[in-house]
N, C-alpha and C positions, 0 to 999 in steps of 0.2 A: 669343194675344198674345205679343207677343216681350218678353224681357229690360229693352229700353228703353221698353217701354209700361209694364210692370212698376215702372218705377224712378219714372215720371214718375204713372202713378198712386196709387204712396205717397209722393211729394212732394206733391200734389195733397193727399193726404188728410191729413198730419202738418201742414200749412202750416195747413189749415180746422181741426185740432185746436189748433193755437196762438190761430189767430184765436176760436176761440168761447172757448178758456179764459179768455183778456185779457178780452173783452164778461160773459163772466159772474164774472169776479174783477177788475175796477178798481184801479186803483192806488191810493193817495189821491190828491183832488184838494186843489189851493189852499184852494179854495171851502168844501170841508170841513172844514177846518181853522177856519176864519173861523166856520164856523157851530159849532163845538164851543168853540170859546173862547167866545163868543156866549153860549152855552147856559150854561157855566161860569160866564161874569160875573151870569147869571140869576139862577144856582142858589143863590149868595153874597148877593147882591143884596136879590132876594126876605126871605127870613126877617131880614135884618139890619135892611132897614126896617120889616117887620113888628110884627119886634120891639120898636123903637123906638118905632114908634105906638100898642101897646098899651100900654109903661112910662110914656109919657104919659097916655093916659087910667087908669094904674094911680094915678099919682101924685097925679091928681087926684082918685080914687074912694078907695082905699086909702093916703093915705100912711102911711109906715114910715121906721125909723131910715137906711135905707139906701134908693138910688136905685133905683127898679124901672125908668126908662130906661135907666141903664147897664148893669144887672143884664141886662135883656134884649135888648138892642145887643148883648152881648156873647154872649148864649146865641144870637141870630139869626146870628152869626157862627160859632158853633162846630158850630152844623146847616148851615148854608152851607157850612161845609169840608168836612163828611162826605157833602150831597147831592154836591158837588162832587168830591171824590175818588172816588163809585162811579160817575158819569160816564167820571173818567178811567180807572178799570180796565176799566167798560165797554166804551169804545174802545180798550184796548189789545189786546182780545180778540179 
């Protein structure tokens, strides 16, 4: 093999080393994005209502001096942030 076969066979192969790196590391997509926010509004979402529908049937099973809907509205919210934020670290990873 001469020099210039040489050259054109490790351009050949450094080019197919880029092309497979891209295919097996992606960049991010849009799409992804869409679907992590997605997931986020879920993850908040979820327990916030949960919670709400359980201090309603509390209120009516148990009531107490203080509101067990807000009380739990607002604890559905504070598990919402924390499912929600190890999402986000998840993805940053």
């Amino acid at each position: 093999m001469s020099d210039e076969d040489d050259r054109s066979a490790s351009e050949i192969g450094r080019r197919a080393g880029r092309m497979k790196a891209a295919r097996d590391n992606p960049g991010p997509s849009p799409l992804r994005g869409f679907g992590t926010f997605g997931m986020i509004g879920w993850s908040v979402a979820v327990p916030t209502v949960g919670g709400a529908l359980l201090g309603l049937w509390l209120d009516r099973v148990a009531p107490q001096e203080f509101s067990w809907t807000l009380a739990l509205l607002l604890g559905g919210v504070v598990v919402g942030a924390f499912i929600a934020w190890g999402w986000i670290r998840k993805e940053g990873d």
